[in-house]
Each structure stands twice: as C-alpha cells, then as structure tokens.
N, C-alpha and C positions, 0 to 999 in steps of 0.2 A: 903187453896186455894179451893175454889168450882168449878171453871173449870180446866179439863185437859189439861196439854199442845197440842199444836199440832206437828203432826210430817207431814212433805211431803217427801214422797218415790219421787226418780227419777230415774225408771230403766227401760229398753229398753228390756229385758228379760219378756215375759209375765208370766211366771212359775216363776221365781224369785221375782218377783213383786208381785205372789200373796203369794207366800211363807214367805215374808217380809210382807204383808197386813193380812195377819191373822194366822201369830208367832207373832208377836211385839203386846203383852195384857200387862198393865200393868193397874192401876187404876190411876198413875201419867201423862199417856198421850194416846192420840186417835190420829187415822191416815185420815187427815185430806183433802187427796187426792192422785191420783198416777199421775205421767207423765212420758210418752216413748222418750219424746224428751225435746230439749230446749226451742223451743218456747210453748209449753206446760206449760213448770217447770216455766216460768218466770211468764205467765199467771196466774197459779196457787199461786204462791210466791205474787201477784200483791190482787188477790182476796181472797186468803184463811186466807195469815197471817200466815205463820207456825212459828213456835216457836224453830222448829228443821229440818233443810234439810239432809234428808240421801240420797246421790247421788252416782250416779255408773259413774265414768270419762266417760268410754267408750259409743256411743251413737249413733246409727245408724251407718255407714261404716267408723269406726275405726276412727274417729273424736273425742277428747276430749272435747266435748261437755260439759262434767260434770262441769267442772272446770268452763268453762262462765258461766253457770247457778249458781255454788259456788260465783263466782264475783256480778251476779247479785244481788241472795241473801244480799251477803254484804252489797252492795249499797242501795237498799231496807228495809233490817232488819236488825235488831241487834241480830243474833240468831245463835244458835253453827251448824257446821257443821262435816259430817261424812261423811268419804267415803268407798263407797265397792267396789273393783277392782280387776278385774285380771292381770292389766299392773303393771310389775315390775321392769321396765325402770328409773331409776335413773333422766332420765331428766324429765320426769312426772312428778313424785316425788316430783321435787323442782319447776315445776310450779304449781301442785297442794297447794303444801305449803306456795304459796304466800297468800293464802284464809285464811290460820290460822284456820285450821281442829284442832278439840279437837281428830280426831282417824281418821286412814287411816288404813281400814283393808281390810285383801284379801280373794281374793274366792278360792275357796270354804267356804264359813264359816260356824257358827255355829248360829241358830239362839237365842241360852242364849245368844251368848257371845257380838251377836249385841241387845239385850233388855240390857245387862249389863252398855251397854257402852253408848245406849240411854241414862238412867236411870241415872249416872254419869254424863254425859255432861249437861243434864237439872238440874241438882245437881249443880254443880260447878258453871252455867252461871245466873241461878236462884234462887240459893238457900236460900238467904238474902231477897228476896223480897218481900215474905209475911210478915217478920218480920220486914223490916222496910219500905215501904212501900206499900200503900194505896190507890187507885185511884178511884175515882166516879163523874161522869161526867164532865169532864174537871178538876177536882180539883184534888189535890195529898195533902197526911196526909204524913209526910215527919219526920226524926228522930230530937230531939231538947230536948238534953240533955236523959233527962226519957219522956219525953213527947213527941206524933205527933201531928206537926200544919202545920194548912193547906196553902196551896199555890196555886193559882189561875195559869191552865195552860197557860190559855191565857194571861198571862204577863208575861211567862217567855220569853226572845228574843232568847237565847241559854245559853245552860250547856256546862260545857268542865270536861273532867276526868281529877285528879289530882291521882293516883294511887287506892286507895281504897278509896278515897273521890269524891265528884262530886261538884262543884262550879256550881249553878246558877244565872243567870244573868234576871236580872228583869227589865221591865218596864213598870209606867203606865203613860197615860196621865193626866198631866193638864191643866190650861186653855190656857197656852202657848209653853208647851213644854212638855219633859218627868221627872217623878221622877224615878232615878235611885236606884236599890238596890241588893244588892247580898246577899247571902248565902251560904255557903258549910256545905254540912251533912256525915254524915259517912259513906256514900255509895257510891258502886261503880257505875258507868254510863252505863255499861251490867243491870245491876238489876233495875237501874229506867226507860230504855228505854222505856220496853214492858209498860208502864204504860200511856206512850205520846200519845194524842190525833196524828192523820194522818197526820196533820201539820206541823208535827217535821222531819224533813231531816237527815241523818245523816250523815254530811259534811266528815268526819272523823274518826278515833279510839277515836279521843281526842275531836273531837264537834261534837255535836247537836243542828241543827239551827232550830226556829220556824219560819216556810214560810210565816207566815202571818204579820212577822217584816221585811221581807226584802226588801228592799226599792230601793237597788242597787247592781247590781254583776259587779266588774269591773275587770278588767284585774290581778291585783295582790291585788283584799282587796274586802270586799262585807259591805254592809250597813245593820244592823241592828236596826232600829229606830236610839237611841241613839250610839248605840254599833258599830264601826268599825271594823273588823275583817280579819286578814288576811286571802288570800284566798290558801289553802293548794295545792299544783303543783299537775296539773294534775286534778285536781278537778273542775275546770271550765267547761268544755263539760257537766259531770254528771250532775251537779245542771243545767243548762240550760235546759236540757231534761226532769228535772221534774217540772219544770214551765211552765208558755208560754208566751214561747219569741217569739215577731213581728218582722220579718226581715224584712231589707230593702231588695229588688230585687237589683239584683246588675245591671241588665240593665238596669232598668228607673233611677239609679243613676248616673250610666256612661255617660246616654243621657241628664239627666239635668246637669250635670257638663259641657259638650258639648255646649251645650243651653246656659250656662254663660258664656262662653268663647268668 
C-alpha cells in the first residue's frame, strides 16, 4: 500500500482530541481530520473519505450525537468504526451497536491501547486488499484463479457480498440493449469497496450500487440498467438524499387535479 489509511477523530473534548491527534503515529495510517460536533463529522466523512471513524458518542450537551455521525458514516462509507466513551449505560450500548463498531472502549483510556485497536481494525477491514486487489483509474485488477484481470468500473451496475466472496454484476451496451455478465472472486465486499470509484452507493451490508446505472428507485425494487433489484426496508429515503430527485410540489398538484375536476 503507498498510501496510508485515513483515520477521522470526532471528539468534543479539545485536550482529548489533541491527545488522540498526535498519540495515534503509526506509518499504517494518518489522521485525516478532527470534528467537535456532528455536522462537522458528516462534512468531514463527505470530503475527506476516512477509512477509519474514531467517534466519542457523547457530543455537545449530553446528546448522542456520535452514534448519528457512526450511522452517517455507514451510509456513506464502508469503513470500520470505533468508539471512545465515558457512558456506561446499557441502552447506549445497544444503540450504539446497531453501527457494528469493531471496539467500544472507555475513558479514560490508554492511548497504545487505542493505536492497537486502530491498527487491528484497519487489519481485519482491509487487510486482503492489497493482495487481491488493484484499482487504477476507474479499473479494478480483481483475483482469477493465480492470476488478476481487469474489470472496467463503469460496467459494473452493483456487487452484492456473498460471505467471503463478492458477486459482480456487469453491464455493457450494445446496439440495442445491454450485454449482461457476472462474476464472483474470493473477496470480500469490505475489501473491494474502498476501491469504487464515488459512483458506487452502498445500498446495503449486502449491495453496492453504481448510481450511474440507475434508472429507477421504486417503491419496493430499483432499476439497474438491466438488473432489477430489490429495494432493502427502510433504504428508500437514504438513496433519494444521495441523488436528485425532482419533486412535484404538492400545491400545484392539488390545484391542477382541481382544474381537472
């Protein structure tokens, strides 16, 4: 890997935050920004690209702030998350949990013991990917067999994980329609994400869609070129907010149905 990963700090504490901005050396990752609050952390997550979110729940007046910035994240990236906390609250706990944190640790801490668990987490989430594969502009070198061959990103429509595999879904045009093709490689879909051109959405745990195939988001299915796709509960608001959707106003609706009447 020639670049290090990135880490975003999100802590509300100014001594803590520098305490965490210059303890955390490692030559596997750099710290790629800090934020005091949420809309900060999103901003940051939007433009930086972290690789790793270390977030402190607590954030501003006793608000669990952290945790929507961790949902944010999700939504946005495919990147491991870590929290550092003084709330010991069980119900926290298990809302924080919904985020699927690699480490939930509390303060006081030690700052090895958060470089350790950095270090692990970018291990576990990444650690396949330079090995199998490859990305250089728009193209990905992908595993096949002993050998990497390349794949054009912009014909992939979406990937879905298959546990430690990943299934890609391809398509290209012809003179009348699409040629359809898939593939699955030995990788997992954490480890190919960071490799996706900005196009790619991450619908899911399980898909990743490319925005530049989709054609239609409907109520319960979305259009992928050729590919129809269910659309996972609860998932329709998110993907609308990352495109742009034209609303009808609902008063000059109401008044031309009126008008017809």
């Amino acid at each position: 890997m020639t670049n290090p990963y990135r880490i975003l700090i999100v802590e509300d504490d100014p001594l803590t935050a520098l305490s965490l901005e210059t303890g955390l050396v490692s030559p596997e990752f750099e710290i790629c920004g800090v934020a005091s609050d949420y809309r900060e952390a999103v901003r940051l997550i939007r433009t930086e690209k972290p690789d790793l979110l270390l977030v402190d729940i607590e954030l501003g007046e006793g608000k669990a702030d952290g945790i929507a910035a961790a949902h944010e994240m999700k939504r946005l990236r495919s990147g491991p998350i870590i929290y550092l906390t003084g709330i010991t609250e069980e119900a926290i706990f298990e809302e924080a949990r919904e985020t699927e944190p690699v480490a939930y640790l509390q303060k006081p801490f030690r700052i090895s013991e958060v470089t350790r668990q950095v270090v692990l987490a970018l291990n576990r989430h990444y650690g396949s990917m330079d090995r199998n594969v490859f990305g250089l502009d728009g193209q990905l070198y992908v595993p096949d067999r002993n050998d990497k061959v390349r794949i054009d990103a912009n014909e992939i429509a979406y990937l879905k994980a298959e546990g430690a595999y990943t299934r890609i879904y391809m398509a290209s045009r012809s003179q009348h329609d699409f040629v359809r093709s898939e593939k699955c490689i030995a990788v997992n879909l954490g480890s190919v994400r960071p490799h996706l051109p900005d196009c790619f959405y991450e619908l899911s745990k399980s898909y990743c869609i490319n925005l530049r195939f989709l054609d239609r988001i409907g109520t319960h299915d979305l259009q992928l070129g050729p590919y129809e796709l269910e659309m996972p509960k609860g998932k329709r608001k998110q993907l609308e907010e990352s495109v742009k959707v034209v609303r009808a106003d609902k008063k000059k609706a109401d008044g031309t149905k009126e008008n017809q009447r």
